[in-house]
TORKOL-4160 file (C-alpha; in steps of 0.2 Angstrom, whole numbers, padded with zeros to 4 digits, m for minus):
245
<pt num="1" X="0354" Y="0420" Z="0441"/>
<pt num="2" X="0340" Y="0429" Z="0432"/>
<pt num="3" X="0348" Y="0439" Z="0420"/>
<pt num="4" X="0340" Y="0456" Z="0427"/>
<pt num="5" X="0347" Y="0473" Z="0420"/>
<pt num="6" X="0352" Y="0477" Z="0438"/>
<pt num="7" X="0365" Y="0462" Z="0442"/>
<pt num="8" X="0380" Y="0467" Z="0434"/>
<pt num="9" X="0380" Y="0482" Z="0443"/>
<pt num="10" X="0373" Y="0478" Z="0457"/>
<pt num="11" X="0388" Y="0465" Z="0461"/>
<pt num="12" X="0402" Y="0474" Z="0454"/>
<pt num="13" X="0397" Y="0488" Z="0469"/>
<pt num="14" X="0394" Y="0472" Z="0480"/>
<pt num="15" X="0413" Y="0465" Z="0476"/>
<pt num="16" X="0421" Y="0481" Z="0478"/>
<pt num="17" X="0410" Y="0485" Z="0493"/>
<pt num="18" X="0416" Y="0470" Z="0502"/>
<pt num="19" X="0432" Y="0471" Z="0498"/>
<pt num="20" X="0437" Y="0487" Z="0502"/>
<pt num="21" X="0427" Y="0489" Z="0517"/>
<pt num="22" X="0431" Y="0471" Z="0525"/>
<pt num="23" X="0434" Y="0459" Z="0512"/>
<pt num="24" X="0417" Y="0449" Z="0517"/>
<pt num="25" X="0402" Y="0457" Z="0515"/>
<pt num="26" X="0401" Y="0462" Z="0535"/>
<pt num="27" X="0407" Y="0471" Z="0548"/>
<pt num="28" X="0423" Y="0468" Z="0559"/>
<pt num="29" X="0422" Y="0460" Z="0575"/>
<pt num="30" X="0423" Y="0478" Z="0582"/>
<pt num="31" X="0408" Y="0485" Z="0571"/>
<pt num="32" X="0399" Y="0469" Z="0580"/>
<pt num="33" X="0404" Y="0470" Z="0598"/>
<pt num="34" X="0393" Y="0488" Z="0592"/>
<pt num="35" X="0381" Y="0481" Z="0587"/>
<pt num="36" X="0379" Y="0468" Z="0602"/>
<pt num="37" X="0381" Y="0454" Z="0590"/>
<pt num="38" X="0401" Y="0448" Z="0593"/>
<pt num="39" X="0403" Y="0436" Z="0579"/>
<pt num="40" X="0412" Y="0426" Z="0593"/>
<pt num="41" X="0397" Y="0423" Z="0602"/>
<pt num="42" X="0384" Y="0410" Z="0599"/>
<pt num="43" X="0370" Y="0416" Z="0591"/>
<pt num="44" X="0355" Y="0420" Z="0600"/>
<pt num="45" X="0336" Y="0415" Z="0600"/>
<pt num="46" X="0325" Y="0425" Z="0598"/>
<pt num="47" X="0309" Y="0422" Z="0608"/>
<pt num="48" X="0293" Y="0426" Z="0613"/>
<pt num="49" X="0274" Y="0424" Z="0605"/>
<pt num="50" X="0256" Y="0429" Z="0602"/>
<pt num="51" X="0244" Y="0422" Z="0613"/>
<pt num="52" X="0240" Y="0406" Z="0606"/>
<pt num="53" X="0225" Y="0403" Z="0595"/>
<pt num="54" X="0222" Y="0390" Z="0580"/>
<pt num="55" X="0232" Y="0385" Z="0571"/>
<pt num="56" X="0243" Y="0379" Z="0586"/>
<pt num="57" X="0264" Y="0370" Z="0585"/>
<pt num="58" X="0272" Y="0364" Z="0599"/>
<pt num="59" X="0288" Y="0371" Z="0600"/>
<pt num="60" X="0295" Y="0372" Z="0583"/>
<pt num="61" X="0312" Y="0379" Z="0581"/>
<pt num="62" X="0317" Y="0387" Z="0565"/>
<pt num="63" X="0337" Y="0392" Z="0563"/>
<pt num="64" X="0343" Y="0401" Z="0551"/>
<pt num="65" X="0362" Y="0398" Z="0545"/>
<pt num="66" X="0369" Y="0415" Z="0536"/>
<pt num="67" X="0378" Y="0429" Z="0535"/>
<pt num="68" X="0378" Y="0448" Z="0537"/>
<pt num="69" X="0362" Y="0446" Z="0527"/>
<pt num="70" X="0355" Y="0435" Z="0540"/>
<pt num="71" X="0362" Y="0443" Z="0556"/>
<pt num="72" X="0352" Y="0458" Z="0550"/>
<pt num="73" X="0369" Y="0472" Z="0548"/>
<pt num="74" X="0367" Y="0488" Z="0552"/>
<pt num="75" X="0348" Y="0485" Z="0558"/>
<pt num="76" X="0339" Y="0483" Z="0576"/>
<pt num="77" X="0337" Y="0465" Z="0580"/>
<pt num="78" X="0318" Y="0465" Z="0580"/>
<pt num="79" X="0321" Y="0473" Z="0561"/>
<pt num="80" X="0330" Y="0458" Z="0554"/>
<pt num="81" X="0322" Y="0447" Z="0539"/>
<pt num="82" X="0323" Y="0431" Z="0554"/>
<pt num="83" X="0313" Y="0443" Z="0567"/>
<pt num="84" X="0300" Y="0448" Z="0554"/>
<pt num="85" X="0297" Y="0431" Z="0549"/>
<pt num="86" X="0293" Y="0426" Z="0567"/>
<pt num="87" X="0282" Y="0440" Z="0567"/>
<pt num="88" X="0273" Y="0434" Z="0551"/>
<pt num="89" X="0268" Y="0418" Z="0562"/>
<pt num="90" X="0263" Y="0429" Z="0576"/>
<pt num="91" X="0251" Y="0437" Z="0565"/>
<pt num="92" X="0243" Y="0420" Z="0559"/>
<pt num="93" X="0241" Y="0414" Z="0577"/>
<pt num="94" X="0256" Y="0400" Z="0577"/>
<pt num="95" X="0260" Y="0398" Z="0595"/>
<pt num="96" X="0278" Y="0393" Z="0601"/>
<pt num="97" X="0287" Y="0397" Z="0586"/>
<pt num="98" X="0305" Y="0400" Z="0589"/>
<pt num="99" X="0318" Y="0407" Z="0580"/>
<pt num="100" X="0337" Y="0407" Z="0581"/>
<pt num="101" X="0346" Y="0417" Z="0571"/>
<pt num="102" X="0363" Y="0412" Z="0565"/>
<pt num="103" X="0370" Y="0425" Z="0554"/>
<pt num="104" X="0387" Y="0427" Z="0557"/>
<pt num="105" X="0394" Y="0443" Z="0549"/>
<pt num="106" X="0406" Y="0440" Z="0533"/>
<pt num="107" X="0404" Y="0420" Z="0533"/>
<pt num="108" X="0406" Y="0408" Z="0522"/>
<pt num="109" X="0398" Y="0391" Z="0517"/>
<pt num="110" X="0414" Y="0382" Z="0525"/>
<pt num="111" X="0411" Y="0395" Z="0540"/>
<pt num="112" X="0393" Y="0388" Z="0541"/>
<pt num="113" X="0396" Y="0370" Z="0540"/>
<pt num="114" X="0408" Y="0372" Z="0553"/>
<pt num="115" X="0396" Y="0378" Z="0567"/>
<pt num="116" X="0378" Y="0372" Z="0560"/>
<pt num="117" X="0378" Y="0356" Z="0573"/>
<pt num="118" X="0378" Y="0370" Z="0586"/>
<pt num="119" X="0361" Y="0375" Z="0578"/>
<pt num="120" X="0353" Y="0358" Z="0579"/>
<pt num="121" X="0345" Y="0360" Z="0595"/>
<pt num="122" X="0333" Y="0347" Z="0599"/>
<pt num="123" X="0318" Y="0359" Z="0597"/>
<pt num="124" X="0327" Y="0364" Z="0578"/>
<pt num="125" X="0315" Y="0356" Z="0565"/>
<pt num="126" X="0318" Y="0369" Z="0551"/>
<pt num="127" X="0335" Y="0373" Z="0544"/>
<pt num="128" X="0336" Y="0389" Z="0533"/>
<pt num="129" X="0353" Y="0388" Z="0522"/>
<pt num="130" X="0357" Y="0407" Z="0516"/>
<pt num="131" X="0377" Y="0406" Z="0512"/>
<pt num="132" X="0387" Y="0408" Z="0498"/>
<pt num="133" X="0388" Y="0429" Z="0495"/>
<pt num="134" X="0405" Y="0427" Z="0503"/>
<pt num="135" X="0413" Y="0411" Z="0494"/>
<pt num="136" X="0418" Y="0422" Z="0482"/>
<pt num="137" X="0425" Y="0434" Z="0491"/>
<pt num="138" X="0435" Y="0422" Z="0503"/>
<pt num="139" X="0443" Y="0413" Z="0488"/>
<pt num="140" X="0431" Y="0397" Z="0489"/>
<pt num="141" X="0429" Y="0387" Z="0472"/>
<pt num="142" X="0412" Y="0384" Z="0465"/>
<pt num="143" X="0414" Y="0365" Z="0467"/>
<pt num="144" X="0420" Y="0369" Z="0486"/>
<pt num="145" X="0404" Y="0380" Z="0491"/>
<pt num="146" X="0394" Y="0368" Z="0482"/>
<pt num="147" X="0402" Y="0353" Z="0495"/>
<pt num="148" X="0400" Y="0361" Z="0508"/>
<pt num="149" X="0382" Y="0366" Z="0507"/>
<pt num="150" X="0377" Y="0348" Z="0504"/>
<pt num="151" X="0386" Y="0343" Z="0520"/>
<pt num="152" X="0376" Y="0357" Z="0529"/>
<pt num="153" X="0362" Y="0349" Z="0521"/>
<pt num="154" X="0367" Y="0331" Z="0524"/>
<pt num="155" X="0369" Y="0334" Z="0544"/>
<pt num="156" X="0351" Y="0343" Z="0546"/>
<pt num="157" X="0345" Y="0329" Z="0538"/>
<pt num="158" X="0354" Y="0316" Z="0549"/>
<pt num="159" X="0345" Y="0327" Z="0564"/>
<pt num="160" X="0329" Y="0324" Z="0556"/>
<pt num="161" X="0327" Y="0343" Z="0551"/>
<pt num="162" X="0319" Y="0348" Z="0536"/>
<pt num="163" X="0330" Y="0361" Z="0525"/>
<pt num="164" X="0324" Y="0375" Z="0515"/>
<pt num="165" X="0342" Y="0381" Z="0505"/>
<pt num="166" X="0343" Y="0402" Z="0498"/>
<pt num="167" X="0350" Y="0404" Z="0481"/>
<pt num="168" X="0363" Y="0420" Z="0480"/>
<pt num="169" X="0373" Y="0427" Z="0464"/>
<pt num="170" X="0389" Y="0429" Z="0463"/>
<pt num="171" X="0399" Y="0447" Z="0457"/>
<pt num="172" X="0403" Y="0452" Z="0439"/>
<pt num="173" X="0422" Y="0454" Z="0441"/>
<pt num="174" X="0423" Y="0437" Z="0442"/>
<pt num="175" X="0420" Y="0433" Z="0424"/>
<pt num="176" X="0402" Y="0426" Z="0415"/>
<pt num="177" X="0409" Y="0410" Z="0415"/>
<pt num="178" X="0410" Y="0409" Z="0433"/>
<pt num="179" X="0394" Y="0417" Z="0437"/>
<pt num="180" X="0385" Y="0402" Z="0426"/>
<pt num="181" X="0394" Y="0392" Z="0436"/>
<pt num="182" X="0389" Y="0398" Z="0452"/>
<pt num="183" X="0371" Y="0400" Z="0449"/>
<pt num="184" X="0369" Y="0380" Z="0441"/>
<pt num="185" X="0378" Y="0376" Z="0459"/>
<pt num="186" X="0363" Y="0380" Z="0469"/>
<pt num="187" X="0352" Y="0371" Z="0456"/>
<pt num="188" X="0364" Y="0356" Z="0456"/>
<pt num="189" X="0361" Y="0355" Z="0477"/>
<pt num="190" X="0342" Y="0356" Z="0473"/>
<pt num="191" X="0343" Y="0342" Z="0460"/>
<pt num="192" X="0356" Y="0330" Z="0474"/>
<pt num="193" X="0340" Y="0329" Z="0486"/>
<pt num="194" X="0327" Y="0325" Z="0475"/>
<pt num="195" X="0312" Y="0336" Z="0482"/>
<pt num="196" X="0318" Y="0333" Z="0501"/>
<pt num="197" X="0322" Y="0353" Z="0504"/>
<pt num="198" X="0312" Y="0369" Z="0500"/>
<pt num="199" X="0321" Y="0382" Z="0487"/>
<pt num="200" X="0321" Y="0399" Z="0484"/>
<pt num="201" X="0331" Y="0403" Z="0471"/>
<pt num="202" X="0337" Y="0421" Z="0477"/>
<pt num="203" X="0338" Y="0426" Z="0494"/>
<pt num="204" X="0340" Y="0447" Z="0489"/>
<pt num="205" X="0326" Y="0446" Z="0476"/>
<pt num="206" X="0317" Y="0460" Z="0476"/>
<pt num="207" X="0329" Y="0468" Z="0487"/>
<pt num="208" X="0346" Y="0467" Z="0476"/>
<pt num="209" X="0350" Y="0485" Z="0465"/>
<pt num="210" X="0335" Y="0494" Z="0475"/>
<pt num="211" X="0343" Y="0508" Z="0484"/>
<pt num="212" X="0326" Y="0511" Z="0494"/>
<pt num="213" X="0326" Y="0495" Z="0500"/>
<pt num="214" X="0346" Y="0494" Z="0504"/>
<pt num="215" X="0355" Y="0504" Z="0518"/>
<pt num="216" X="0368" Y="0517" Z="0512"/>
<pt num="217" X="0381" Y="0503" Z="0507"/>
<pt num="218" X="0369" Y="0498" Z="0493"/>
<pt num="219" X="0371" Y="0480" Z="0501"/>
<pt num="220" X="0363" Y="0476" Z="0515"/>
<pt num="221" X="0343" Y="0476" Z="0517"/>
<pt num="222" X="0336" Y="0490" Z="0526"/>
<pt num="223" X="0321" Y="0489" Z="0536"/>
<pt num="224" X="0311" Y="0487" Z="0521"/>
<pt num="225" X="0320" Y="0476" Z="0513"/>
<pt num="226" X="0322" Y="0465" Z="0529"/>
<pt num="227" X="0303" Y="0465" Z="0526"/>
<pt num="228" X="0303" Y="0460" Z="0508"/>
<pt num="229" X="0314" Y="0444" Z="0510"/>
<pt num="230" X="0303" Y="0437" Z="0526"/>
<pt num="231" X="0288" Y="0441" Z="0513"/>
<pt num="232" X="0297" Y="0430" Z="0500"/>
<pt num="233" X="0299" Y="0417" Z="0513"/>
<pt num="234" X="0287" Y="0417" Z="0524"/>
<pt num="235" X="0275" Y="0405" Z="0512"/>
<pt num="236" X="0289" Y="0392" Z="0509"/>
<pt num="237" X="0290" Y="0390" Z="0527"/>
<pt num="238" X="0273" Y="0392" Z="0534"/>
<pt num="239" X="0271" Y="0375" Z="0525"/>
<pt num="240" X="0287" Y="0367" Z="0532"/>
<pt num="241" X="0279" Y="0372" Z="0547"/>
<pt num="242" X="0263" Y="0364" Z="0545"/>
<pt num="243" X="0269" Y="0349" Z="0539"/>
<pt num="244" X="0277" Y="0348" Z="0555"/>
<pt num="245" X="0263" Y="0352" Z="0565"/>
């Protein structure tokens, strides 16, 4: 974590939020059937490009394994931090860019590692990890969000998929000792792979205890917050890309 002066209050409203409004930091299945996003139903691709100019990829496929965060709550599909992302590479002329978004509303690392191999299509080359603001909530130990992460990142890598993982901070109810705890789990991942995945250290950064860029819960992104996070990301993974290309 980073110590800011917003964080403790910040995640006491994020745990209380979450736990009085569906215990997970998302909507019920109801609120997603709403939405058009059933959280049974595989997640969708979302497609479609910029006439191609240079630079040019053939076909790259970049999934991104999340929660509520991810699967853009309360927002428009095209408003989502995965969608603005994909318009960022539109911008710069990358043809063929495509991107699946994965969020499941009120998941959990043991919730993503369950159904990432159904993300692994063949055209899947980037993998973007953003899980662990529900652990937490659902009862998961440190030691247990920290396992499963590494075997989300352990099966991209057998699929020969490059990983870019999203550090998250956990709520202040929970004790100091317990927020150290989490926030060396996501540098102890980093440190397991040795340079072989991309980082960035906090997903909400930016966003987190900013109620212009939140939505009325004072949790999830708005539009413009949506657009600060693909900002933060954008760079990391323009270069994935590249490498690929």
């Amino acid at each position: 974590m980073r110590g800011n002066r917003w964080l403790p209050a910040f995640f006491l409203v994020f745990a209380a939020a979450c736990s009085v409004r569906d215990a997970a930091c998302g909507p019920s299945q109801a609120g997603n059937q709403a939405q058009g996003r059933d959280a049974g139903q595989a997640p969708a691709a979302i497609t479609g490009g910029a006439a191609a100019t240079q630079p040019t990829t053939q076909g790259i496929g970049i999934a991104f394994l999340g929660d509520s965060l991810t699967a853009g709550y309360g927002l428009l599909t095209n408003q989502s931090f995965p969608q603005k992302i994909k318009e960022k590479f539109e911008a710069e002329g990358f043809a063929d860019i495509e991107i699946i978004n994965g969020g499941v509303s009120g998941d959990t690392s043991a919730g993503g590692l369950r159904r990432v191999e159904q993300l692994l299509e063949p055209n899947v080359k980037i993998l973007v990890v953003a899980l662990g603001a529900n652990d937490a909530l659902r009862g998961l130990t440190v030691a247990q969000t920290r396992d499963n992460l590494r075997q989300i990142i352990d099966l991209a890598q057998m699929h020969g998929v490059q990983v870019m993982l999203c550090g998250m901070e956990a709520p202040t109810n929970l004790g100091e000792d317990y927020r150290n705890a989490f926030k060396a789990m996501y540098f102890d991942v980093l440190r397991s792979y040795q340079r072989q995945i991309e980082y960035v250290p906090f997903l909400l950064e930016g966003v987190a205890g900013k109620p212009e860029m939140n939505q009325s819960d004072g949790i999830h992104p708005n539009q413009a917050g949506s657009e600060v996070i693909a900002t933060l990301l954008y760079p990391q993974l323009r270069k994935m890309v590249e490498r690929i290309g």
